[in-house]
C-alpha positions in Angstrom: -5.0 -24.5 3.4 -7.8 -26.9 3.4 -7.6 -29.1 6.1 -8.4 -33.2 5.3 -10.2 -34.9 7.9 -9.8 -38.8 8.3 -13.1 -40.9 10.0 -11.4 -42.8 12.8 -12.6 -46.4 13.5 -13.6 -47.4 16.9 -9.7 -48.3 18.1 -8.9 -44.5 16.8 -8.6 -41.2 18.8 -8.9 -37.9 17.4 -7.1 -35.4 18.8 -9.3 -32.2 19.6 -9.1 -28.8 17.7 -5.9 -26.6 19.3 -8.6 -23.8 20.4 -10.9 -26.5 22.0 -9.1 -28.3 25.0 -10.6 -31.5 25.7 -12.3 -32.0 28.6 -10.9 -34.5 31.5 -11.5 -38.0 32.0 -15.2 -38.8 33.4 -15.9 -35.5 33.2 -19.6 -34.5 32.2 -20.6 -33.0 29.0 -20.4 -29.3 29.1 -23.8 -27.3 28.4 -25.0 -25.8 25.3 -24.2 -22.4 26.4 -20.7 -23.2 27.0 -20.1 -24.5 23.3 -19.8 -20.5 22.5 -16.1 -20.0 23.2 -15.6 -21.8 19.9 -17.8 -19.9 18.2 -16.5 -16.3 19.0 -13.0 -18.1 18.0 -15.0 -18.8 15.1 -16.2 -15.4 14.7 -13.0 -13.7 15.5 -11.3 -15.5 12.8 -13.8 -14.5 9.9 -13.5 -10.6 11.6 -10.1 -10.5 12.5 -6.5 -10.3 10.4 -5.4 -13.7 9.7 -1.4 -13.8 11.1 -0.5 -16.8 10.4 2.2 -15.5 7.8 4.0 -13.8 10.1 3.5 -16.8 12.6 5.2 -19.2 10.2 7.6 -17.6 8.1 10.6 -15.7 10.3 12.1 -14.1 6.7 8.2 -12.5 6.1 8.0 -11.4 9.7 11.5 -9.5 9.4 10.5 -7.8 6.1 6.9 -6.7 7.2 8.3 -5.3 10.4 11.2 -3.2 8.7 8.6 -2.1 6.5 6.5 -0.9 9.0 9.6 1.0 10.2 10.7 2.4 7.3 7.2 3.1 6.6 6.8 5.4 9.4 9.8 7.6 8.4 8.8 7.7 4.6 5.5 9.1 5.5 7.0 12.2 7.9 9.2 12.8 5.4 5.9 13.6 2.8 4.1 15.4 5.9 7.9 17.6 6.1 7.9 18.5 1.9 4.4 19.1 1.9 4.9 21.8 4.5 7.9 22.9 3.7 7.2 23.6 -0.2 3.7 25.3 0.8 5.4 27.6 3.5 8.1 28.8 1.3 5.2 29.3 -1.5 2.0 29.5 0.0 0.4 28.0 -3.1 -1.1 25.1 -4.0 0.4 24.5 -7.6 4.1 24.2 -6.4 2.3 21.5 -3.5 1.0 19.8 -6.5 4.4 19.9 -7.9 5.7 17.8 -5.4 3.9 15.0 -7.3 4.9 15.5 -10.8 8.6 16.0 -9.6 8.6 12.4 -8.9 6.2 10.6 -11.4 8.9 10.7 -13.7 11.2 9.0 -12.0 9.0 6.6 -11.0 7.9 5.7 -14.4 10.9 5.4 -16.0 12.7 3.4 -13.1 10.2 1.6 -12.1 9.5 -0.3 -15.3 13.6 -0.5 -14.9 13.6 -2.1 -11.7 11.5 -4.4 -12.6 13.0 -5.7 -15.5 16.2 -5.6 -13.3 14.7 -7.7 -10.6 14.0 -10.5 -13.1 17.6 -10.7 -13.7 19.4 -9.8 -10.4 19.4 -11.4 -7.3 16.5 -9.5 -5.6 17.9 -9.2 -2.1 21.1 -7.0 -3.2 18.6 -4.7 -5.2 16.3 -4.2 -2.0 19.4 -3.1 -0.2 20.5 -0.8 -2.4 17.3 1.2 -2.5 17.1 1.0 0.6 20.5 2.8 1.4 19.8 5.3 -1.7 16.2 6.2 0.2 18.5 6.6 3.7 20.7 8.7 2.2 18.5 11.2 0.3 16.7 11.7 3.5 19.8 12.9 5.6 20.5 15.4 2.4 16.8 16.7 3.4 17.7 16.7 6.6 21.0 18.6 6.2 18.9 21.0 3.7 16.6 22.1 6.6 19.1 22.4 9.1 20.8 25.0 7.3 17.5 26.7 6.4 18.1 26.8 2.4 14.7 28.0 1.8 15.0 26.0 -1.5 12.4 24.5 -3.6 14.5 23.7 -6.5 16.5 21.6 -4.4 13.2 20.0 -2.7 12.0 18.9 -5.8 15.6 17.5 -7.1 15.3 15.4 -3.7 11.9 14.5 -4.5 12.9 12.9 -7.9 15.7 11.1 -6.4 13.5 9.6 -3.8 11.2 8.4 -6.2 14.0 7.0 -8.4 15.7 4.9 -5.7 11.5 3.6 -4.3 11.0 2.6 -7.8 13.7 0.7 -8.1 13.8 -1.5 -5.2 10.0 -1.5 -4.7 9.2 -4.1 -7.1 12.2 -6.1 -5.9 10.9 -6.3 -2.6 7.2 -7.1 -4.0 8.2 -9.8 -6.4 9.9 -11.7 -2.7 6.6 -12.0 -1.7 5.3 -15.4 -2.9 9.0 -16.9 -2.3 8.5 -15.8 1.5 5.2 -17.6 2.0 2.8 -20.0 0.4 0.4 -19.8 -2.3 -2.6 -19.9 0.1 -1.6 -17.4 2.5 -0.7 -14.7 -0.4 -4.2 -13.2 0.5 -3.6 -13.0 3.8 0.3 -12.0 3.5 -0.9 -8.8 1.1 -3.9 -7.6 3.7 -0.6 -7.6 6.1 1.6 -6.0 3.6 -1.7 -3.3 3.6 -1.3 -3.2 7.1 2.6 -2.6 7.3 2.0 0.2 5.0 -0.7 1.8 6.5 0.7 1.7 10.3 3.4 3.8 8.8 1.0 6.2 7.3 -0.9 6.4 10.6 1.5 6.9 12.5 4.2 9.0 10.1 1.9 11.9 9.7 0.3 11.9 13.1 4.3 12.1 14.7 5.6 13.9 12.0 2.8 17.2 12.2 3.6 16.7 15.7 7.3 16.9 15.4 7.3 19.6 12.7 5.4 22.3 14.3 7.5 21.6 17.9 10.9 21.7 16.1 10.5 22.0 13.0 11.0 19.6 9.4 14.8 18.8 10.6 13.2 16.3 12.9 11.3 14.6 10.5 13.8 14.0 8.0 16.4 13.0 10.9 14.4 10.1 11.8 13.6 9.3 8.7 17.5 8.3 7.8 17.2 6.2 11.0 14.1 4.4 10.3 15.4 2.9 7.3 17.9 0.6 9.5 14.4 -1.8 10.1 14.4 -2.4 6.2 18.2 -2.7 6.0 18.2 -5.4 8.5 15.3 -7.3 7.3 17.4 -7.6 3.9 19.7 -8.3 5.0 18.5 -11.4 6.8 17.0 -12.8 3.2 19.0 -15.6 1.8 19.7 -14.9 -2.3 16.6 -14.1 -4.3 17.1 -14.9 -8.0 14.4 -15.3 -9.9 12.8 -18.0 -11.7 14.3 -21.2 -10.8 17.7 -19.4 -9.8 20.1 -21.4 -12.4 22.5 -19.5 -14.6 20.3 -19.4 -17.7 17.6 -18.1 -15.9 19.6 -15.1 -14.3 22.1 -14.2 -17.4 18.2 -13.9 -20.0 18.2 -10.3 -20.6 15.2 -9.3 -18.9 13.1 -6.7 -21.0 10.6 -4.2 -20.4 8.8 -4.6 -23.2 8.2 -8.5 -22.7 6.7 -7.4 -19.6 4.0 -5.3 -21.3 3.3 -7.7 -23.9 2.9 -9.8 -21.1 0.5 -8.0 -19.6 -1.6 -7.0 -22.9 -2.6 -10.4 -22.9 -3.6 -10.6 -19.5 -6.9 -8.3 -19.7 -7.9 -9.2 -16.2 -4.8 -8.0 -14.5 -4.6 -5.0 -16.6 -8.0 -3.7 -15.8 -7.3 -3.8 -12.2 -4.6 -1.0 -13.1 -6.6 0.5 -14.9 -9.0 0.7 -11.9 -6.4 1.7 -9.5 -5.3 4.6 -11.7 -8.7 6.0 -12.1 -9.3 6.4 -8.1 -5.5 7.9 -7.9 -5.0 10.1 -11.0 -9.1 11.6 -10.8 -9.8 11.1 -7.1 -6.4 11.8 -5.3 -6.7 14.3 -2.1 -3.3 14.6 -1.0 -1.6 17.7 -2.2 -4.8 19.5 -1.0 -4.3 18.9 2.5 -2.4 21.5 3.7 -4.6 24.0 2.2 -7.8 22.4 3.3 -6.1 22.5 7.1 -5.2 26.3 6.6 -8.3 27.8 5.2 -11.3 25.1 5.4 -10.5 23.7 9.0 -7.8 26.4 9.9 -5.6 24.6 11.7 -1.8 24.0 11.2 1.1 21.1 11.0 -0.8 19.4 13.3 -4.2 19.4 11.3 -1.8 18.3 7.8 -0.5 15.5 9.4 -4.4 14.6 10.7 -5.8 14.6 7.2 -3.0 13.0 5.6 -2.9 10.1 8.5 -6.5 9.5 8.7 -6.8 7.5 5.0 -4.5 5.1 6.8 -6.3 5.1 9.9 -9.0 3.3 7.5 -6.3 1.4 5.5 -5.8 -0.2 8.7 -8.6 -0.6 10.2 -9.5 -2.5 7.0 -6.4 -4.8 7.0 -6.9 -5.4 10.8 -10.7 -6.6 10.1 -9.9 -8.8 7.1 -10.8 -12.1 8.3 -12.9 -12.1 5.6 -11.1 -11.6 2.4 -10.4 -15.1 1.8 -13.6 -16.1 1.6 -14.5 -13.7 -1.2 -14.0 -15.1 -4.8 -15.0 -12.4 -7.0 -12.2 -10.3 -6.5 -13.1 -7.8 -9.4 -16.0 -6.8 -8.1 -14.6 -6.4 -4.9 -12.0 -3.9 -6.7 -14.7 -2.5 -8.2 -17.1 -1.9 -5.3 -13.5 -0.6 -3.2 -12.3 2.6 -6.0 -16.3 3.3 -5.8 -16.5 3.6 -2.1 -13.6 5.4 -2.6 -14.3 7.8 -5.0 -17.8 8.3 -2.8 -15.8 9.1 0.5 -13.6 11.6 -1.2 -16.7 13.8 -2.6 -18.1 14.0 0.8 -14.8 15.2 2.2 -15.0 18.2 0.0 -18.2 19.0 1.0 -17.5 18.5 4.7 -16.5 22.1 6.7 -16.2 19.9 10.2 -13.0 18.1 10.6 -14.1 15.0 12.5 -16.4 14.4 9.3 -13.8 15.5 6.9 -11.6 12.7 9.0 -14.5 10.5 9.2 -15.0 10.2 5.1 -11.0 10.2 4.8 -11.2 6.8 7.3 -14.1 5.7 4.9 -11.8 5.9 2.1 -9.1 4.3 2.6 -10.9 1.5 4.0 -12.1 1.1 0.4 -8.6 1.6 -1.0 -7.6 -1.5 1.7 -9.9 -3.8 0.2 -9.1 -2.5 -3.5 -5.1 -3.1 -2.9 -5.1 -6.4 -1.3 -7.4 -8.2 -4.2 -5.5 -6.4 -6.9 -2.4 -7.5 -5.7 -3.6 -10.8 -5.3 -4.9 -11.4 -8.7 -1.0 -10.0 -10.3 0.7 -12.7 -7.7 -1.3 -14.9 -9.2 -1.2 -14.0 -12.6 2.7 -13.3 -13.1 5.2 -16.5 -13.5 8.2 -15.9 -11.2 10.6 -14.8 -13.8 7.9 -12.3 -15.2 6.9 -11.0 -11.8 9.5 -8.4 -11.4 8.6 -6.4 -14.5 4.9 -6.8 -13.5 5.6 -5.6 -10.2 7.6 -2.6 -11.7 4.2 -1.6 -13.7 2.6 -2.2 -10.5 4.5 0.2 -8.4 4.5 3.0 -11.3 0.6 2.6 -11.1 0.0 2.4 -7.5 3.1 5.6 -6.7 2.7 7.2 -9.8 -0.9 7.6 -9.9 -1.1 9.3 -6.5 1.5 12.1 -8.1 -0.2 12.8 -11.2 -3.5 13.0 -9.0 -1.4 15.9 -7.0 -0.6 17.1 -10.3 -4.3 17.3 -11.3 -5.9 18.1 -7.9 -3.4 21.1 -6.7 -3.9 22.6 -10.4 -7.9 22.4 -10.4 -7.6 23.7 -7.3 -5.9 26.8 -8.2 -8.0 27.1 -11.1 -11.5 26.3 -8.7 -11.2 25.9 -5.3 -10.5 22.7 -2.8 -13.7 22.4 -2.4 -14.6 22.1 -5.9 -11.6 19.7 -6.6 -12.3 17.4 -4.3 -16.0 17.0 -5.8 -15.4 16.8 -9.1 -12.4 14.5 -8.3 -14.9 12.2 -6.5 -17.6 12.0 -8.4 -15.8 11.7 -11.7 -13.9 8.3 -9.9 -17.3 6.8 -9.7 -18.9 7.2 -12.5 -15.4 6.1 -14.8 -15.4 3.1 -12.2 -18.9 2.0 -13.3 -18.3 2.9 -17.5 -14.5 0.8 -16.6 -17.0 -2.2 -15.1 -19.4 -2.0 -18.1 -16.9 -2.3 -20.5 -14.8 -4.9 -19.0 -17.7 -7.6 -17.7 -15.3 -10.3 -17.6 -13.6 -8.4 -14.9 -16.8 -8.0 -12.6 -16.9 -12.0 -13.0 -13.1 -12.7 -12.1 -13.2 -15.6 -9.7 -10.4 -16.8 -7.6 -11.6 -20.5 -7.6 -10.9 -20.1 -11.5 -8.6 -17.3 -12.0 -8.1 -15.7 -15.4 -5.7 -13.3 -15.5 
């Protein structure tokens, strides 16, 4: 928030900044030199995360830390599938699978959810998913401890998964700018990218761990538990209803169609879906991990969960040094500029037959992703009325968790048709060059600026 300053007279005092004590009465002036404190602070400010959502809003700080939580567990859990459907096939076309089994679900319920979460009080809906996600992980976990050596049954858990993510997830998104202020939404979402992307750090890195000492029971076991952090934060929330929360509001029939329409007049907000889709669905690495660990860098678990932590690892490390992101106006340029780095990184990791540069170009890209995510989401909080938001978060989450599954889809079958290393460069170079013909044709997009938004 800008701060006003006032221009005292000469019987007024003005308190000194909170990071610049003043200095005692009759004390001399302090040198040049030692003016630089303030200007690390300065510095270290523009570099570094801005927490000051977390600081001031007790309900946020709850729901980012269960999310972190649950987060964790989530992402062992997709380190534990992966590995299990590729041991019991060896091939990289069921792996791919894995995907497909749950864009389905995510499409159809996550339009769903939304348009539910513009009509129900958004709280009770986060819970439920919630408790839905706990519970199909302790079915996983009761499937490997009995060692059905079942894929079917994988994939049916898959779907399920995905069903109960979608829809809560836009639920829990549309909270977002009821939680905090207008200003800090920038800020709140490049925390929101850092939630997420602890957990993917760390869920891989514990979960190839865990898996190859004891196998996938482990992961799936605290998976069930990690969901309590999500449950509590829940519920914590006082009611969510949307819009202004009167009885006309909550008893309009929400529909999913509205929602659309909505956003077909918003072309500004639809082309940064349509950016996020083209890095996911033509660029997507994921299902090819285990097979790049066994044959291009032939390690194990451990080497999976590596690769599929380290696009965090530079999620985070993006989120953690985004001091700067409010201070950048042209956010679709920046979305632009992020799905091309992106696409970039991911061509050089199919080249790469080292893993610390295959891990190095993974870090790259999802730095690029970071930056990507937190001005997209920023320019659909600002775009979507209250009462609208749900649905647009439900298009939202089918785009951001559905893409990444049809890009399994389409990487693990080009694989098997090619090879990994082939994939992963045609994958990447054909995300850059449909980001650039996206940017051409859309150069209202390029000049989207925050100071004037049009959605």
């Amino acid at each position: 928030m800008k701060r006003v300053s006032t221009h005292p007279t000469s019987s007024q005092s003005v308190p000194p900044p909170p990071d610049e004590p003043s200095a005692p009465a009759g004390a001399a002036a302090p040198p040049a030199s030692a003016a630089s404190p303030g200007r690390w602070q300065r510095l270290r400010r523009l570099a570094l995360a801005d927490l000051s959502p977390l600081r001031d809003h007790p309900d946020y700080r709850r729901v980012w830390t269960g999310q972190v939580v649950s987060a964790v567990g989530q992402q062992m859990t997709a380190v534990a599938v992966s590995v299990q459907v590729y041991r019991l096939t060896e091939s990289t076309f069921a792996t791919g699978l894995v995907g497909l089994f749950s864009l389905v679900p995510l499409i159809v319920l996550g339009l769903f959810g939304g348009a539910i979460a513009d009509t129900v009080d958004r709280r009770l809906l986060g819970l439920l998913g919630a408790a839905g996600l706990a519970a199909t992980s302790a079915v996983l976990a009761v499937q490997a401890l009995l060692d059905l050596r079942s894929v079917p049954l994988l994939y049916a858990m898959v779907a399920v998964q995905a069903g109960f993510f979608a829809l809560s997830s836009p639920a829990r998104s549309a909270m977002i700018p009821r939680l905090v202020p207008a200003h800090q939404l920038p800020a709140a979402n490049a925390l929101g990218s850092m939630s997420m992307n602890l957990g993917t750090t760390v869920g891989p890195m514990i979960g190839g761990l865990l898996i190859g000492a004891s196998g996938v029971q482990s992961a799936y076991l605290i998976d069930t538990l990690a969901f309590s952090g999500i449950l509590y934060a829940m519920w914590r929330l006082p009611a969510m209803l949307p819009g202004d929360g009167t009885a006309d509001t909550t008893r309009k029939r929400a529909s999913v169609l509205d929602g659309l329409r909505f956003l077909r007049s918003r072309p500004n907000l639809r082309t940064s879906f349509v950016a996020d889709l083209i890095a996911m669905l033509l660029a997507s690495p994921r299902a090819l991990f285990p097979a790049v660990a066994l044959t291009v860098y032939h390690g194990g678990p451990g080497t999976v969960g590596l690769l599929m932590s380290a696009p965090a690892v530079g999620a985070l490390a993006g989120a953690l040094f985004s001091g700067w992101i409010t201070r950048v106006h042209r956010h679709g340029a920046a979305i632009v500029a992020g799905v091309a780095a992106w696409g970039l990184a991911i061509a050089v990791f199919g080249l790469s037959n080292h893993l610390w540069l295959g891990l190095l170009a993974l870090g790259v890209a999802g730095a690029a992703d970071s930056v990507s995510m937190i001005f997209r989401n920023t320019i659909l909080q600002v775009g979507a009325p209250d009462d609208m938001r749900g649905r647009l978060q439900g298009v939202f989450i089918v785009v951001v968790a559905g893409g990444p599954r049809l890009g399994d889809f389409f990487a693990g079958t080009t694989a098997s048709l090619t090879s990994t290393t082939t994939a992963l460069l045609i994958g990447g170079l054909a995300c850059v060059a449909a980001i650039l013909l996206l940017a051409a044709r859309r150069p209202a997009f390029l000049r989207y600026d925050a100071r004037h938004p049009t959605p």
